[in-house]
C-alpha positions in Angstrom: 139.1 102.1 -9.2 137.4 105.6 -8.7 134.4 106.2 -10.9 136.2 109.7 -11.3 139.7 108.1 -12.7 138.1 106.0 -14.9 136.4 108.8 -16.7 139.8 110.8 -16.5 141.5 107.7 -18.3 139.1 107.9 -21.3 139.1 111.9 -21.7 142.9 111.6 -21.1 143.0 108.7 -24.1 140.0 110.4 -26.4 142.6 113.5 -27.4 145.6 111.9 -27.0 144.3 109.7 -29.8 143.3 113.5 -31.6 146.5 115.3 -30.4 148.7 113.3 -32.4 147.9 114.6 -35.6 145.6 117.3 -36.0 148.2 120.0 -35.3 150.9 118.3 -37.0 149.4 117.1 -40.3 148.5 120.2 -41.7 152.8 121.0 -41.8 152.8 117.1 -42.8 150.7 117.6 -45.9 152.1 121.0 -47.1 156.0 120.4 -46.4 156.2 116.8 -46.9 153.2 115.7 -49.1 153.2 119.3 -51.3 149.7 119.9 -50.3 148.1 122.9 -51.7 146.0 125.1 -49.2 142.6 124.5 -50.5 143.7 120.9 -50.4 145.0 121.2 -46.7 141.7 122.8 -45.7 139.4 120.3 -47.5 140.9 117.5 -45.5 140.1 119.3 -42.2 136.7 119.9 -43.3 135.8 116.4 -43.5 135.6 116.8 -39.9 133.1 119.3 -40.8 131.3 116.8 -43.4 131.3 113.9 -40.9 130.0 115.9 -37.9 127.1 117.1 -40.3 125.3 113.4 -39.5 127.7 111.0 -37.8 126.9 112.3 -33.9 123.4 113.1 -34.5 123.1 109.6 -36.1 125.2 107.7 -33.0 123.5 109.9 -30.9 120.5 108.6 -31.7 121.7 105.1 -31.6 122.9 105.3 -28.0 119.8 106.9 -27.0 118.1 104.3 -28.1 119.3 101.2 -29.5 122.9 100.2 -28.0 125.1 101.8 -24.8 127.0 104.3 -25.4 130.0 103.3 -24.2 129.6 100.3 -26.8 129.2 102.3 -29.7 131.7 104.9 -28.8 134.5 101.6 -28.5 133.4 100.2 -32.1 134.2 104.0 -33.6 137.7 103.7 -32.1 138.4 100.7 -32.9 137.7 101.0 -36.5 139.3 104.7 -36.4 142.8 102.7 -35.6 142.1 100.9 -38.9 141.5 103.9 -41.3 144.9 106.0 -39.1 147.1 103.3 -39.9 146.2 102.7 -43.8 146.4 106.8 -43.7 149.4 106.2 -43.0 150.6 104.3 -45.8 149.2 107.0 -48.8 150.6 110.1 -50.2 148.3 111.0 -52.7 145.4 113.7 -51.6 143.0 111.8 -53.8 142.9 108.7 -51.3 144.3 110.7 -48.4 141.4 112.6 -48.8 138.3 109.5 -48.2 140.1 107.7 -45.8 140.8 110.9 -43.7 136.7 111.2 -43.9 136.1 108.1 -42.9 137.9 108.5 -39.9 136.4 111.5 -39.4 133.0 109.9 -39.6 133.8 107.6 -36.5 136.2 109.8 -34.8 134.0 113.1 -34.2 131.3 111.3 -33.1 133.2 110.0 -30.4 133.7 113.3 -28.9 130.0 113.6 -28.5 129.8 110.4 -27.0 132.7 110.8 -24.7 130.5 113.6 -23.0 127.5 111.6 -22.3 129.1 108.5 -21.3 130.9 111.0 -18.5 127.7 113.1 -18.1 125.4 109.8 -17.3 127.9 107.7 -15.4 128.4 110.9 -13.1 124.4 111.2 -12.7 124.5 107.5 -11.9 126.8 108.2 -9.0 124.5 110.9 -7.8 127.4 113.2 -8.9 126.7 116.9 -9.9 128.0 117.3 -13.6 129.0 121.0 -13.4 131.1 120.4 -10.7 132.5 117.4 -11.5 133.2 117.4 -15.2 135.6 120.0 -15.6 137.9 118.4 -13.6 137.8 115.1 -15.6 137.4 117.2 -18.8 140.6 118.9 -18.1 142.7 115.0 -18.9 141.5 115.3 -21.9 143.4 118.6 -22.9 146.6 117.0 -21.2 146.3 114.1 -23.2 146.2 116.1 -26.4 149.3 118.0 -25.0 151.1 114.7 -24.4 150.6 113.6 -27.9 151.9 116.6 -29.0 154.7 116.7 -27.2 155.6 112.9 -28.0 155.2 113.5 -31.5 157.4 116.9 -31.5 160.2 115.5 -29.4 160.1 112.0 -31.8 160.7 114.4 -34.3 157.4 113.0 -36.3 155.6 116.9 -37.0 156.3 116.2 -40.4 156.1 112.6 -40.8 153.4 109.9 -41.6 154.5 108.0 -37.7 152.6 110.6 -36.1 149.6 108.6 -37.8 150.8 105.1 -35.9 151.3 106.9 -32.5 147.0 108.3 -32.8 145.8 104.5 -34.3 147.6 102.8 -31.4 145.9 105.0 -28.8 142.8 104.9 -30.8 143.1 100.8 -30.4 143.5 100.8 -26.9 141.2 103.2 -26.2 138.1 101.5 -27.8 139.1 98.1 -25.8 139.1 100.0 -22.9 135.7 101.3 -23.3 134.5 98.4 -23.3 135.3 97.6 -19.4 133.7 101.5 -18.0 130.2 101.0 -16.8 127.8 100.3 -18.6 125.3 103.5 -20.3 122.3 101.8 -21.6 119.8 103.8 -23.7 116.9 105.7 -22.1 114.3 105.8 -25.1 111.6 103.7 -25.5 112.4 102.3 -29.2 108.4 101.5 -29.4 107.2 104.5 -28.0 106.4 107.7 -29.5 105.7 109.1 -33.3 108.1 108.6 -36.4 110.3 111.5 -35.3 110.4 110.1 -31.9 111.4 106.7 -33.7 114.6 107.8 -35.3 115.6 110.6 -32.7 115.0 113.7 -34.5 113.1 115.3 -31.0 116.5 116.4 -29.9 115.6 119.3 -32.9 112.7 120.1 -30.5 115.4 122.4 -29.2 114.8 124.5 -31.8 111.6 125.9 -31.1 112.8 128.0 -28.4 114.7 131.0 -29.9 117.0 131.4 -27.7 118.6 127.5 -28.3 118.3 128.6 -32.0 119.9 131.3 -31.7 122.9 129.5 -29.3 122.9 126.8 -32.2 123.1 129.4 -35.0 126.6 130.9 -33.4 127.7 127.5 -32.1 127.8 127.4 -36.1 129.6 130.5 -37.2 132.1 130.1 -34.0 133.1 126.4 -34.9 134.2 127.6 -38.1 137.0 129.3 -36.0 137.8 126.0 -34.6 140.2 124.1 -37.0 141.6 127.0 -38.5 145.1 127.1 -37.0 144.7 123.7 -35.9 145.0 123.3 -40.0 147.6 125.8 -40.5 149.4 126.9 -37.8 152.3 124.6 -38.3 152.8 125.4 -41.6 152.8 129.0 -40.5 155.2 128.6 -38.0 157.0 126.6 -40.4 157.2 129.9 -42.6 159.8 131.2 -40.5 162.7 129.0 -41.0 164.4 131.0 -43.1 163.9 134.0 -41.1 164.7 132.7 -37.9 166.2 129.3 -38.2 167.4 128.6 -35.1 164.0 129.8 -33.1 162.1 127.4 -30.6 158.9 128.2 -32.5 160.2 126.7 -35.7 162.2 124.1 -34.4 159.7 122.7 -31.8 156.6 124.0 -33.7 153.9 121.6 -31.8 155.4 122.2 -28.1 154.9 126.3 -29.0 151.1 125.4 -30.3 150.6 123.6 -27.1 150.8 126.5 -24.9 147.3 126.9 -26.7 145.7 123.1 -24.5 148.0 124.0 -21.5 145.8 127.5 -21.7 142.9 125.3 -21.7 143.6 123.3 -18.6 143.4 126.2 -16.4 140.1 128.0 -18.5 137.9 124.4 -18.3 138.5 124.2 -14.6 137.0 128.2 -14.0 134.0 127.3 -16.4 131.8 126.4 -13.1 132.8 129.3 -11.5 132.0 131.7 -15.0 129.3 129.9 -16.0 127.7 130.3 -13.0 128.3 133.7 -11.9 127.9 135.4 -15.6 126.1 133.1 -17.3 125.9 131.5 -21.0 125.9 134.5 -23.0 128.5 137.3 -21.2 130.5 133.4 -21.7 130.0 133.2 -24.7 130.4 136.5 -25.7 134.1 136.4 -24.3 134.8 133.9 -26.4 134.3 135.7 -29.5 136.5 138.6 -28.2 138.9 135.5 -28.2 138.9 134.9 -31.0 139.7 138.4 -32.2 142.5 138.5 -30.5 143.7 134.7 -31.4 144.0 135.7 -34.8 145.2 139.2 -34.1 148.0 138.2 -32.7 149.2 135.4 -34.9 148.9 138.3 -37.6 151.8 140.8 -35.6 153.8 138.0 -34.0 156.8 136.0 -34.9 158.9 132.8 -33.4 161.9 135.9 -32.7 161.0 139.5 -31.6 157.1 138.9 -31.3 157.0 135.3 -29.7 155.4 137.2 -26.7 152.5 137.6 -29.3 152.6 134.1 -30.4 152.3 133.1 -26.3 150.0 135.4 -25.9 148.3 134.2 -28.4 148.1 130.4 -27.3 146.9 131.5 -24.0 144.3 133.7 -25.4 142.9 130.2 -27.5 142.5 128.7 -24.1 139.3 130.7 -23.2 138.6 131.0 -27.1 137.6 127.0 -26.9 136.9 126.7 -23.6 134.3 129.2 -23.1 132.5 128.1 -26.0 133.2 124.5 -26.5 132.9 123.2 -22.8 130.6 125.6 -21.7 128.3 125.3 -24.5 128.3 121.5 -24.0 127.5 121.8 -20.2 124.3 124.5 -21.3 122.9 122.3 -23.9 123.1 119.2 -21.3 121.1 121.3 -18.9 118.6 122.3 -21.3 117.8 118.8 -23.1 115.5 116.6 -21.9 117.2 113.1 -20.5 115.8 111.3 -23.1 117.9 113.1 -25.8 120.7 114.3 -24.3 123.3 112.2 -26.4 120.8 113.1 -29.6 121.6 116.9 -27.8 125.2 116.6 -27.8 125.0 114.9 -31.3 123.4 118.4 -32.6 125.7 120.5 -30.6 128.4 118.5 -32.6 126.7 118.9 -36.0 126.3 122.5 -35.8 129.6 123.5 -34.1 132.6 120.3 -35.9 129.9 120.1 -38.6 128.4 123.0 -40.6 131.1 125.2 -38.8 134.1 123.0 -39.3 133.2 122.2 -42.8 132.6 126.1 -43.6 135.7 127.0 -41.6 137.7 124.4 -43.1 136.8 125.1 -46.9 136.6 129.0 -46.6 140.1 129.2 -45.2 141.9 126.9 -47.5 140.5 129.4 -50.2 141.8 132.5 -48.0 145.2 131.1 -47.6 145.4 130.3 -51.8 144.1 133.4 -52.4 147.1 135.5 -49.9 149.7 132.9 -51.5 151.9 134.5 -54.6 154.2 131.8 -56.0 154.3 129.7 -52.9 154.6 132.4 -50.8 152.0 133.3 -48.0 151.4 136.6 -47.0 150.3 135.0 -43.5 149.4 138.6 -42.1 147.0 139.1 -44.0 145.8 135.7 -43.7 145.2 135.5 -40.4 143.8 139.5 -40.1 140.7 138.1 -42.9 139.9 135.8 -39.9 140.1 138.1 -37.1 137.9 140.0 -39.3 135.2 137.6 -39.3 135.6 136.9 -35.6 135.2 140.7 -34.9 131.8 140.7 -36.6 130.7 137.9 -34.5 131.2 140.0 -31.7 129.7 143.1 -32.6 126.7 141.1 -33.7 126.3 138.8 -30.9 125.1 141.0 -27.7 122.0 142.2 -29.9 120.6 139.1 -30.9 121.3 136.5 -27.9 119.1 137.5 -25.6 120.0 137.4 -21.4 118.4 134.3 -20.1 116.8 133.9 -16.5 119.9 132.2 -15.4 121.9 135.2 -16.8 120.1 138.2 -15.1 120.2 135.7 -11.9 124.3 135.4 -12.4 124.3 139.7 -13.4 122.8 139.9 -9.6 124.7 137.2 -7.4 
């Protein structure tokens, strides 16, 4: 089998095992479990909690104690475990650790999935700009699929949408098992303490320019789960209002215009990322993100779906731009030696101290626009455009143009 289909099996099955639930169980908790928002939002940002220390942590290990394609099966494996007893419990106060525990060996994986692709390509002598996007792009489908599957099952609401992501999760880890094999590069004898225990990947840090890339990495991840947490619930809003609308009765297959957006933004990030370079990408992105929320704030599921589209596809080069692209640039500016370490910090800033800041801070935002159960969801979703704005008024004056951006402003 192709070196290039195997990797597109594993991105395919690493977000199907993701797309099963995280746009679905935020409507799950709040309709079904009663759920309040802060509550909601806390359980998203354990994906924030875990990514503080979990990827750095494995990322370390696969540098240098155990292939990564080992450790990234074990964290799948056990992540089918904790989905299926998640399953089984109602009550946020247990919901609650076993949803960060799985979050401590789920987004981890996401790091991992990267450099397992990243070295098996350089083992093939295969350029990773070029080639990853392609492969990349599976992974978005197989988020769609899950959605999709768990919309047309009918399971947005129910705890099944947990079975369907630990079942994927299972095979998934026994298939990583059988890619080739990514042994570590580091020298576990060699080097000082910091050396030791891989904290040189935070040698990154000493050029301001990386720190400054890693300091919005931060403040744009906390954009990340935000509708991922509540757009269901928003969408679900609207049933009373208009009942009979394809955006409340099939709220996951409207959401996943949002990863069909992405397919066709992850396959221009070559072209972009070459040709403009890292910060005009990134800078895009933010302007994204404005609109993202923008439009969630003036659209509905009746006269203003074309907002709500509009919308979805703007979230396409919202992630893409940032997430992908910002992968790809901190893979070409880590040594080899701590590349996975590299992606672990990559994860830690953006799913880490973002997610978790994102995750908590908008729980709060949506209890404090909610009167007697009622959300004022306009004005929800304008607080975050808000924030996204100021991103992008800030960003141009402090990320400075790089040599490989004035050589893509003149190509």
């Amino acid at each position: 089998m192709r070196i290039q289909l195997r990797l597109t099996i594993m991105n395919f099955m690493q977000f199907f095992v993701w797309g099963a639930w995280l746009i679905s169980m935020g409507g799950y908790m709040i309709v079904t479990l009663g759920f309040t928002g802060t509550q909601v939002g806390s359980v998203y940002a354990t994906m924030g909690i875990a990514s503080l220390f979990m990827p750095g942590l494995l990322g370390i290990v696969a540098d240098r104690w155990m292939n990564a394609e080992r450790v990234f099966g074990l964290c799948h494996l056990v992540g089918a475990g904790l989905l299926l007893w998640a399953s089984t419990v109602t009550r946020y106060e247990l919901l609650y650790p076993i949803m960060l525990l799985n979050a401590m060996v789920y987004m981890p994986t996401i790091a991992l999935s990267n450099t397992v692709s990243y070295k098996v390509l350089q083992q093939q002598k295969l350029d990773v700009v070029q080639h990853f996007p392609p492969i990349r792009v599976w992974g978005t489908i197989g988020f769609i699929a899950a959605m999709w599957m768990v919309d047309f099952a009918g399971l947005t609401k129910s705890a099944l949408q947990l079975y369907v992501s630990a079942g994927a999760s299972l095979l998934l880890g026994l298939y990583a098992f059988t890619t080739p094999a990514c042994p570590p590069v580091g020298n576990r004898k060699a080097g000082g303490l910091a050396s030791q225990f891989g904290l040189d990947a935070f040698v990154l840090f000493k050029s301001q320019r990386m720190m400054v890339f890693f300091a919005f990495a931060m403040l744009l991840g906390a954009a990340l789960q935000i509708t991922n947490a509540f757009g269901g619930a928003f969408l679900d809003d609207f049933k009373t209002a208009f009942p009979d609308s394809f955006g409340v009765r099939h709220p996951n297959l409207l959401l996943s215009i949002s990863q069909i957006s992405e397919t066709a933004f992850i396959l221009s990030i070559p072209f972009v990322l070459a040709r403009f370079g890292i910060r005009t990408v990134m800078f895009i992105s933010i302007i994204a993100w404005v609109l993202r929320f923008g439009l969630f704030a003036f659209g509905d599921p009746g006269s203003g779906l074309w907002m709500l589209v509009l919308s979805m596809i703007v979230y396409g080069m919202a992630f893409d731009f940032f997430n992908i692209s910002g992968s790809l640039y901190v893979d070409r500016e880590a040594d080899e030696s701590i590349r996975a370490s590299a992606q672990g910090l990559f994860m830690i800033m953006t799913n880490g101290i973002g997610a978790f800041i994102g995750g908590t801070v908008s729980g709060l935002v949506v209890d404090r626009f909610t009167t007697d159960g009622v959300k004022d969801w306009r004005s929800i979703w304008l607080a975050f455009a808000a924030y996204a704005l100021v991103l992008a008024v800030i960003f141009p004056f402090i990320f400075k143009r790089t040599d490989q951006d004035e050589k893509a402003a003149h190509a």
